[in-house]
C-alpha positions as CSV (number, residue, x, y, z in Angstrom):
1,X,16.5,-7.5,34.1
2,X,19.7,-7.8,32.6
3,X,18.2,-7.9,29.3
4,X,16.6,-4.8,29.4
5,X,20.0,-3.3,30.5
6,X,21.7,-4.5,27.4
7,X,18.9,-3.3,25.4
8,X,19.7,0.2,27.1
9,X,23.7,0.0,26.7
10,X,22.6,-1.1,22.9
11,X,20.5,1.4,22.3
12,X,22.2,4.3,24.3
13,X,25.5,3.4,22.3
14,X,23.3,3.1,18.8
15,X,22.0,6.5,19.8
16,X,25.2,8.2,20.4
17,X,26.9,6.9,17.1
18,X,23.6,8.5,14.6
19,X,24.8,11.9,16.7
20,X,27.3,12.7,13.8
21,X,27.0,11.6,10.4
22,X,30.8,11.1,8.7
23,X,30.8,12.1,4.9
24,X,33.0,10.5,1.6
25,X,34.5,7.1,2.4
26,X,33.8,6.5,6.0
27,X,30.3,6.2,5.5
28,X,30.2,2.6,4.3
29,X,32.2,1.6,7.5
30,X,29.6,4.2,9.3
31,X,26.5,2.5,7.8
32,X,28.0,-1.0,8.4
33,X,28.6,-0.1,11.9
34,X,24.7,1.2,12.3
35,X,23.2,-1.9,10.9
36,X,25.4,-4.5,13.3
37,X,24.2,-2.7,15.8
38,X,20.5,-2.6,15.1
39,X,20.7,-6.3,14.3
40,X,22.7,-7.0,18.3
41,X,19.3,-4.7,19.4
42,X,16.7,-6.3,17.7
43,X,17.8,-10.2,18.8
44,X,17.5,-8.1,22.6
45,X,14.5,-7.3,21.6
46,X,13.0,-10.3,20.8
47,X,14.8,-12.1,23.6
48,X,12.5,-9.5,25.7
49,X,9.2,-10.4,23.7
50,X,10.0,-14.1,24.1
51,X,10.4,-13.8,28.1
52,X,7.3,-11.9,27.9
53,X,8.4,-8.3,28.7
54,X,5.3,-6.0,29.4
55,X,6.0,-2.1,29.3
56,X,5.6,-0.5,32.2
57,X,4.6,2.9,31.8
58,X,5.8,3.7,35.9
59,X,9.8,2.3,35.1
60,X,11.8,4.7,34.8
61,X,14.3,2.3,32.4
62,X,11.8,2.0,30.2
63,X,10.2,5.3,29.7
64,X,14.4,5.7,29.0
65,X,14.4,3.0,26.5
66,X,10.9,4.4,25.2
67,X,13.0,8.0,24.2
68,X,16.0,6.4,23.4
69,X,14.0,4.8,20.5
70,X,12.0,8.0,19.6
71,X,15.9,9.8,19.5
72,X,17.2,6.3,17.0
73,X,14.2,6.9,15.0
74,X,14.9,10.7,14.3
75,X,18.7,10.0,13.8
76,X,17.9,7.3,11.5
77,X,15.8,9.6,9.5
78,X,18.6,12.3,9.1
79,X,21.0,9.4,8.1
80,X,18.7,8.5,5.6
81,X,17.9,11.7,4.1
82,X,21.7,12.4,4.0
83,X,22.3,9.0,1.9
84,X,19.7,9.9,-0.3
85,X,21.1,13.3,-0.8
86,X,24.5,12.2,-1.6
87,X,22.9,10.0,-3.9
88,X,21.3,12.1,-5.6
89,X,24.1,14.5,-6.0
90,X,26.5,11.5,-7.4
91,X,23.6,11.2,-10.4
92,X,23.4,14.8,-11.0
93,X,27.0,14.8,-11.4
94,X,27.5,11.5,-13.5
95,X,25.0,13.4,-15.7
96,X,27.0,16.0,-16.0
97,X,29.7,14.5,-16.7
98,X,28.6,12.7,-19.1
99,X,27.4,15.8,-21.2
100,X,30.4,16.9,-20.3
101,X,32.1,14.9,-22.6
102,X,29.7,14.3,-25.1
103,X,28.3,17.7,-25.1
104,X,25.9,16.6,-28.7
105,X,24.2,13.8,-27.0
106,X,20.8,15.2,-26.4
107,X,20.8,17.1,-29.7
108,X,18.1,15.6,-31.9
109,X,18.3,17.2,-35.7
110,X,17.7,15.5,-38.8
111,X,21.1,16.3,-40.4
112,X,20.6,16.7,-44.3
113,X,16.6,16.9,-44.4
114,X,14.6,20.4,-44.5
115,X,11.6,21.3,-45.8
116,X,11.1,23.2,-48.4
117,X,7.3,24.6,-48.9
118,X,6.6,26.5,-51.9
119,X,2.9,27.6,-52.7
Protein backbone atom coordinates (compact mmCIF):
# COMPACT_ATOMS: atom_id res chain seq x y z
CA UNK A 1 0.00 0.00 0.00
CA UNK A 2 2.55 2.44 0.55
CA UNK A 3 3.79 1.96 -2.90
CA UNK A 4 0.78 2.80 -4.51
CA UNK A 5 0.77 6.04 -2.38
CA UNK A 6 4.16 7.09 -3.68
CA UNK A 7 3.09 6.29 -7.08
CA UNK A 8 0.16 8.80 -6.36
CA UNK A 9 2.35 11.65 -4.73
CA UNK A 10 4.69 10.83 -7.91
CA UNK A 11 2.29 11.10 -10.25
CA UNK A 12 0.08 13.87 -8.71
CA UNK A 13 3.34 16.02 -8.37
CA UNK A 14 4.39 14.94 -12.19
CA UNK A 15 0.92 16.05 -13.16
CA UNK A 16 0.96 19.35 -11.50
CA UNK A 17 4.47 20.34 -12.94
CA UNK A 18 3.21 19.51 -17.10
CA UNK A 19 0.28 22.26 -15.93
CA UNK A 20 2.54 25.14 -17.17
CA UNK A 21 5.04 24.87 -19.83
CA UNK A 22 8.09 27.70 -19.06
CA UNK A 23 9.59 29.07 -22.49
CA UNK A 24 13.47 30.23 -23.51
CA UNK A 25 16.04 28.98 -21.06
CA UNK A 26 14.15 27.38 -18.35
CA UNK A 27 12.98 24.74 -20.38
CA UNK A 28 16.06 22.53 -20.29
CA UNK A 29 15.94 22.68 -16.40
CA UNK A 30 11.94 22.11 -17.13
CA UNK A 31 12.52 19.05 -19.28
CA UNK A 32 15.27 17.72 -16.93
CA UNK A 33 12.98 18.03 -14.13
CA UNK A 34 10.05 16.02 -16.19
CA UNK A 35 12.22 13.16 -17.03
CA UNK A 36 13.67 12.58 -13.27
CA UNK A 37 10.50 12.38 -12.43
CA UNK A 38 9.09 9.91 -14.89
CA UNK A 39 12.16 7.78 -14.23
CA UNK A 40 11.41 7.99 -9.76
CA UNK A 41 7.63 6.81 -11.28
CA UNK A 42 8.40 4.21 -13.53
CA UNK A 43 11.02 2.22 -10.79
CA UNK A 44 7.33 2.60 -8.53
CA UNK A 45 5.83 1.15 -11.12
CA UNK A 46 7.66 -1.73 -11.58
CA UNK A 47 8.22 -2.18 -7.83
CA UNK A 48 4.18 -2.61 -8.09
CA UNK A 49 4.37 -5.15 -11.09
CA UNK A 50 7.04 -7.07 -9.20
CA UNK A 51 4.78 -7.40 -5.92
CA UNK A 52 2.19 -8.31 -8.18
CA UNK A 53 -0.25 -5.35 -8.18
CA UNK A 54 -3.63 -6.15 -9.85
CA UNK A 55 -5.92 -3.09 -10.79
CA UNK A 56 -8.87 -2.92 -9.19
CA UNK A 57 -11.43 -1.30 -10.99
CA UNK A 58 -13.67 -0.71 -7.31
CA UNK A 59 -10.41 1.38 -5.62
CA UNK A 60 -11.00 4.50 -5.56
CA UNK A 61 -6.81 5.21 -5.48
CA UNK A 62 -6.57 3.57 -8.40
CA UNK A 63 -9.26 4.74 -10.63
CA UNK A 64 -7.15 8.19 -9.19
CA UNK A 65 -3.96 6.87 -10.40
CA UNK A 66 -5.78 5.56 -13.67
CA UNK A 67 -6.74 9.65 -14.52
CA UNK A 68 -3.79 10.88 -13.19
CA UNK A 69 -2.02 8.99 -16.05
CA UNK A 70 -4.63 9.81 -18.71
CA UNK A 71 -3.99 13.87 -17.47
CA UNK A 72 0.44 12.95 -17.74
CA UNK A 73 -0.35 11.59 -21.02
CA UNK A 74 -2.19 14.78 -22.43
CA UNK A 75 0.39 17.16 -20.69
CA UNK A 76 3.13 15.23 -22.12
CA UNK A 77 1.63 15.64 -25.54
CA UNK A 78 1.35 19.49 -25.21
CA UNK A 79 5.02 19.55 -23.99
CA UNK A 80 5.91 17.74 -26.81
CA UNK A 81 4.22 19.59 -29.45
CA UNK A 82 5.58 22.80 -27.90
CA UNK A 83 9.32 21.43 -28.24
CA UNK A 84 8.66 20.58 -31.53
CA UNK A 85 7.29 23.99 -32.33
CA UNK A 86 10.10 25.80 -30.89
CA UNK A 87 12.17 23.73 -32.90
CA UNK A 88 10.91 24.19 -35.76
CA UNK A 89 10.81 27.93 -35.42
CA UNK A 90 14.76 28.01 -34.37
CA UNK A 91 15.26 26.22 -38.13
CA UNK A 92 13.00 28.61 -39.87
CA UNK A 93 14.97 31.27 -38.39
CA UNK A 94 18.59 29.95 -38.82
CA UNK A 95 17.38 29.79 -42.39
CA UNK A 96 16.67 32.96 -42.48
CA UNK A 97 19.39 34.09 -41.21
CA UNK A 98 21.38 32.58 -43.19
CA UNK A 99 19.91 34.15 -46.39
CA UNK A 100 20.01 36.88 -44.50
CA UNK A 101 23.53 37.24 -44.93
CA UNK A 102 24.15 35.64 -47.95
CA UNK A 103 21.19 36.85 -49.68
CA UNK A 104 22.88 35.11 -53.46
CA UNK A 105 22.98 31.66 -52.08
CA UNK A 106 20.10 30.03 -53.66
CA UNK A 107 20.63 31.86 -57.00
CA UNK A 108 21.61 29.39 -59.68
CA UNK A 109 22.69 31.38 -63.14
CA UNK A 110 25.34 30.41 -65.38
CA UNK A 111 27.27 33.73 -65.20
CA UNK A 112 28.91 34.36 -68.72
CA UNK A 113 26.95 31.66 -70.94
CA UNK A 114 23.71 32.49 -73.04
CA UNK A 115 22.40 31.15 -75.91
CA UNK A 116 22.27 32.57 -78.85
CA UNK A 117 19.80 30.88 -81.58
CA UNK A 118 19.85 32.14 -85.00
CA UNK A 119 17.80 30.41 -87.83
Amino acid sequence: MQLINQLLQTSANLYKLLGDIPNGEDRDDYVDTINNMLDKRGILINDLKQEGFHFNEQDRVHLTLLKLDNGIKERLAAVMSAVKQDMANLQKTKKSEAQYFNPYSNVRVMDGMYYDKKN
